[in-house]
N, C-alpha and C positions, 0 to 999 in steps of 0.2 A: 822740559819743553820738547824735547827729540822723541821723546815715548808718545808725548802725546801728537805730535807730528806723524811719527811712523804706524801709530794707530791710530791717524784716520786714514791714514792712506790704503791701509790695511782694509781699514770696512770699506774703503771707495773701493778698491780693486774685489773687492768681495760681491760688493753690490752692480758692480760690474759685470762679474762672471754669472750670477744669478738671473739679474738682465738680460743678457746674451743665450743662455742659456731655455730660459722662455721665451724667447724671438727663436732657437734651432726648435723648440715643440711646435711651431705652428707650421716649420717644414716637413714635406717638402708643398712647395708652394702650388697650385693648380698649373697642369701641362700647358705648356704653351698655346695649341692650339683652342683652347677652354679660355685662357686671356685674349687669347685673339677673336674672339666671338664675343668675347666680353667687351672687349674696345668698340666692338663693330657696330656690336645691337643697336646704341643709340642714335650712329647714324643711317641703322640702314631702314628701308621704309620701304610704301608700297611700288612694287616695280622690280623690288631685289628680288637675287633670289639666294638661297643657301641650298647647297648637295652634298649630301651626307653619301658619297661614292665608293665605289669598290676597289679594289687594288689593280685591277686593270684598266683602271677608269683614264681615258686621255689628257695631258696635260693641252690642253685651248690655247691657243697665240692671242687671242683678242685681250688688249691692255687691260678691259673692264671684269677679267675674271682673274681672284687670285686664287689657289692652289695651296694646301696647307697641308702635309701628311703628317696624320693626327698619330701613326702606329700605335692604336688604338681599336678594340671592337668592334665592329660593325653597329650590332645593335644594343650596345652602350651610348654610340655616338648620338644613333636615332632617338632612343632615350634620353639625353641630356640635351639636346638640341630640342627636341619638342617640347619638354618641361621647364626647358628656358624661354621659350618663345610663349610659353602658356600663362610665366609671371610677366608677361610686354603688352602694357597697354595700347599700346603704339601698331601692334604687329599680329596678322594675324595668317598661317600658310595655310595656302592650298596646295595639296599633296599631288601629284604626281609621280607612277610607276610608271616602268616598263612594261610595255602591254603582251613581251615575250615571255616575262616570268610565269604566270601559272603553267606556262607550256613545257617549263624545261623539268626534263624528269629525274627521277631521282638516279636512274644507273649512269646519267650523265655527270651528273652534278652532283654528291653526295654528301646530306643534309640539307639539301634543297630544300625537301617537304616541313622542318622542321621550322627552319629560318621564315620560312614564307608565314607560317603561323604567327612566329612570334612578333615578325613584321606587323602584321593586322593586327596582332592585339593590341601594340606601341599604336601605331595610328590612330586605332579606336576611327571615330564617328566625324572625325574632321571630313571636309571635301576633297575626295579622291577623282581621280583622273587617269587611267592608264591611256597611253599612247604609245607607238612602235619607237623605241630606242632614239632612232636617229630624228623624227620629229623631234626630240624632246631635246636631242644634241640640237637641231636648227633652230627653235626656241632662245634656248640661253646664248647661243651664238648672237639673235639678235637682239636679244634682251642687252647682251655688254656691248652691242654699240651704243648705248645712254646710260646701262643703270650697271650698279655692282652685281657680279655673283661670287659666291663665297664658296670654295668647293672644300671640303671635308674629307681626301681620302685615307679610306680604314684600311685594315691588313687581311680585307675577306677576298679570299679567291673564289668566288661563287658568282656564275653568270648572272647580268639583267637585275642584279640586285640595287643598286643605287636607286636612292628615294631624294626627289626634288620637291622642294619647297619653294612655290613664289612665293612674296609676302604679299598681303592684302592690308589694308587700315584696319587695326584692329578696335576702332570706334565710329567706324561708319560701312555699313552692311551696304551690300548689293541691293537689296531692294531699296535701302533709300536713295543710293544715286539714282536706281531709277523712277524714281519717283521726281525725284529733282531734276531727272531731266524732261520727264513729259510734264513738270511744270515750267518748263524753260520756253515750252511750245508756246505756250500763252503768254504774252505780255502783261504784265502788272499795271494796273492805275498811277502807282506814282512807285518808281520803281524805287525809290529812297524808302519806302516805308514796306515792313517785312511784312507776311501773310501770316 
């Protein structure tokens, strides 16, 4: 009776380490700031925004922005934040640069030219927006007085580089609100019953 007590105990702590063992293969688990985007996405909606920022990007006082240092790539981040945002039926960004970046040159800045490329090609054909830096600070400043911003800083020392994302309703286009709203102009017959 003891043998066969001490051999099962045997296979349970066997089956145990094996166990355990297959749970360290699927470490190490995604960086926190990748959970944290992942917690985020399903509440965040049209009006947020998320910035995928540079390392001397300012930390904001306003409660409605939180700050996340990813120490992490620059345009890894941009990459993995747009191609997560591309599986969100819910979400869809509008892109916004700094409208000083084509300007800063490469004996300033060096890798500039290179970065900026690879920039555009991550973005591709989404809707872009350059605006001067600090508009684009007064933007999200008053964006978190009502809604979230989500800020993403990476470990790139490279000016003007930081890419903002609003999110827009990734299932209802610009042209149909406005469509819905110059039908709003007109009063309906019996406002219960849809056109």
């Amino acid at each position: 009776m003891a043998t066969v007590v001490r051999t099962g105990l045997l296979a349970l702590l066997s089956l145990g380490f094996a166990l355990a063992s297959v749970a360290d293969d699927k470490l190490p688990s995604e960086p926190p700031w990748k959970q944290s985007l992942a917690a985020k996405l399903p509440v965040l909606g049209h009006r947020n925004w998320i910035v995928i920022a540079d390392a001397a990007y300012p930390a904001q006082c306003k409660p409605g922005i939180q700050t996340i240092v990813t120490r992490a790539e620059h345009l890894d981040v941009i990459e993995y934040v747009l191609a997560v945002l591309a599986e969100q039926k819910h979400l869809r960004p509008n892109v916004y640069l700094d409208a000083e970046l084509p300007y800063v040159e490469e004996r300033d800045a060096r890798g500039i030219s290179r970065l900026r490329n690879r920039m555009k090609v991550l973005i591709g054909r989404r809707p872009t927006t350059a605006l001067p830096h600090n508009e684009i600070i007064n933007k999200l400043d008053r964006a978190a007085e009502k809604f979230q911003v989500l800020v993403l800083k990476t470990n790139l020392t490279l000016p003007y580089t930081s890419v903002f994302l609003e999110l827009d309703c990734g299932y209802w286009s610009q042209e149909a609100e406005d469509r819905l709203r110059e039908a709003m102009k007109k009063p309906l017959e019996d406002p219960r019953q849809p056109r």
